[in-house]
N, C-alpha and C positions, 0 to 999 in steps of 0.2 A: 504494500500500500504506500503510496507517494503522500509526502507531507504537502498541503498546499499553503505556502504563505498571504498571508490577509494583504491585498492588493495595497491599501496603504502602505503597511512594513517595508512592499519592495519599493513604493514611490519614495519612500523616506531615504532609504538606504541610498538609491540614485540618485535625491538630491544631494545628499551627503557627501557621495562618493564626486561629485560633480564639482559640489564647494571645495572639497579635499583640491583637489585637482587642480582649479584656479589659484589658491592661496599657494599651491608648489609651484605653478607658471609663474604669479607676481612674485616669489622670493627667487627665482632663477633672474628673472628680469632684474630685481634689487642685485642681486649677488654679482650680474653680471654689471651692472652701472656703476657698484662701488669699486672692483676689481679694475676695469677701464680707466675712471673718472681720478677715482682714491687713490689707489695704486699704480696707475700707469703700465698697466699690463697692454699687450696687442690682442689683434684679434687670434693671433695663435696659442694666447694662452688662455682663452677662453672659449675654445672652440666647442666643448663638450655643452655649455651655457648658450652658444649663437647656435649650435646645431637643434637646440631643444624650442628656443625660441621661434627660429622658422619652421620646425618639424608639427608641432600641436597645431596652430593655424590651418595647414595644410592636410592635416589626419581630420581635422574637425571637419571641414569641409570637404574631401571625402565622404568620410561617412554619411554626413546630412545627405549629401546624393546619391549612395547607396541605399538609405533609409529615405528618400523621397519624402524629406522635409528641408523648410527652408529656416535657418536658425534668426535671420537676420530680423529688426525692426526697421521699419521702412518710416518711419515718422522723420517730418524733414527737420521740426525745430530742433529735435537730441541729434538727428546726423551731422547737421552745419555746425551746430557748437562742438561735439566731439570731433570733429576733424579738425575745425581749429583750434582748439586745446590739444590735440595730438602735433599740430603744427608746433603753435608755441614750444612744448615743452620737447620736443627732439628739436627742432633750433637752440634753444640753450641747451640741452645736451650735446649737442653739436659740438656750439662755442666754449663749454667748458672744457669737453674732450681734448678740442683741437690746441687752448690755452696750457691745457695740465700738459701734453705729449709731444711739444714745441717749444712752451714758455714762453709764447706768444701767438698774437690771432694774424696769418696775413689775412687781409683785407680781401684781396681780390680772392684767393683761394676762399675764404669764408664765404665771398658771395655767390659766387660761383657752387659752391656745394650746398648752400641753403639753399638758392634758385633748381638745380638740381633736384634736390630732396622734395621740394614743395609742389613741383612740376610731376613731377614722379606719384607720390604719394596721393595726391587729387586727383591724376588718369587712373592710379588703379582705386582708388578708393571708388570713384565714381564710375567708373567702368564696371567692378565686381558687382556694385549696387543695381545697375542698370541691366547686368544680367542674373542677378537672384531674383527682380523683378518679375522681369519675362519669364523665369519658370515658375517661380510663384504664380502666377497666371495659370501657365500650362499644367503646375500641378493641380490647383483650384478645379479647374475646366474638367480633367480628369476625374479627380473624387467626385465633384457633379455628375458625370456621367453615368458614375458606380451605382 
């Protein structure tokens, strides 16, 4: 005879396991900012920390399209201010980085890789949005049709 767990128990446990999981992402992210920033480390001695950072993003979404769901909130007021507080705060990560690992900022190099990063960051950020959309659609359309 199989034990069946009380459908709560396992919602609980996933959300757990889920929170778990983010709180080890933001302390890789910390760990990895103080070693850079603090320390002066390259990216070669942190590689096991930048591997982890681009790996989870990339499994997540996976998965979500494996499991034909779309994780993202599409609300525009929280999207525009989280991109630019994700701007902000990687531009001064940026310039502290580049001040701690040089002992000074150049100017042109600084602008140059802000412009870079800002350019960069708003095509994929708005790019990825604009295609979660469209399957959110396409998945919608589909369960409809179920």
């Amino acid at each position: 005879m199989r034990n069946f767990a009380d459908e709560r128990v396992l919602q609980a446990r996933q959300k757990i396991g889920s929170e778990m999981m983010m709180l080890m992402y933001y302390f890789i992210v910390i760990a990895f900012l103080v070693k850079v920033m603090g320390f002066g480390m390259g990216l070669e001695d942190c590689m096991t920390e930048f591997i982890i950072m681009v790996a989870v993003p990339i499994y997540q979404n996976i998965r979500a399209r494996q499991m034909k769901v779309v994780l993202s909130d599409f609300n525009k007021n929280t999207s525009k201010s989280s991109t630019i507080s994700a701007i902000i705060v990687a531009v001064v990560v940026m310039l502290i980085s580049m001040w701690r690992l040089e002992g000074s900022i150049n100017k042109a190099e600084a602008l140059s890789s802000i412009a870079s990063f800002v350019v960069t960051f708003v095509l994929a950020r708005y790019g990825f949005t604009y295609i979660e959309k469209k399957r959110a659609k396409k998945l919608e359309a589909e369960y409809d049709e179920d």
